[in-house]
Phi, psi and omega in degrees: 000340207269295186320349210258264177354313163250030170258318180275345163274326150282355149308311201308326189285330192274355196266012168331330192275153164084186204263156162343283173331290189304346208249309167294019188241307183290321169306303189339283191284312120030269208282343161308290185296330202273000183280323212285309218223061161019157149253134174275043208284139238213077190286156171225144129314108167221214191243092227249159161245123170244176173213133174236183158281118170245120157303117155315358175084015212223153166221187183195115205264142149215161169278113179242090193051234234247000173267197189218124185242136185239135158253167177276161189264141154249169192226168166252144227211118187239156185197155185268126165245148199284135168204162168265124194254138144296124138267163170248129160283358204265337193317285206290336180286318189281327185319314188321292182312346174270319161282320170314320163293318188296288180290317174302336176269346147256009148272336199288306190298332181228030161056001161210161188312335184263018202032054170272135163278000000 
């Protein structure tokens, strides 16, 4: 149930866009697909890029009354690291079926894909 949930709130968040109508029509079909179509979750290995700051070897000096305060000039720095993701294997395949289920369902009800009356 906990896997359902999280699978079904982000639909819930992307069908934010479009008409009312268009959004129950899509919750519909939601919940219709993740029974059809599962989630498959997947831990995989991949290459995350991360970024720091390196100091350039450079300062920049100003006069703060009677001391001289210097910083270092930084730089940004990008370098890679190995981590691990959840993926759904199922994601792209059920997605399909949900617009597709999505569209066939505001034409039959309101004659065009965006269910606008």
């Amino acid at each position: 149930m906990i896997r359902l949930l999280g699978v079904l709130v982000p639909l819930v968040v992307l069908a934010g866009c479009g008409t009312p109508e268009f959004r129950v029509e899509r919750s519909a079909c939601a919940s219709e697909w993740v029974v059809k179509i599962p989630p498959r979750l997947e831990q995989e290995l991949y290459t995350r890029i991360e970024t720091r700051q390196v100091p350039t070897g450079r300062t920049i000096c100003k006069p703060v009354g009677a001391t001289t305060v210097c910083d270092q000039i930084m730089r940004s720095e990008s370098y890679s690291v190995p981590a691990i993701r959840t993926v759904d294997r199922n994601k792209p395949r059920r997605d399909a079926q949900i617009s597709q289920c999505t569209r066939a369902a505001c034409v039959k009800s309101f004659g065009n894909p965006e269910c606008k009356a």
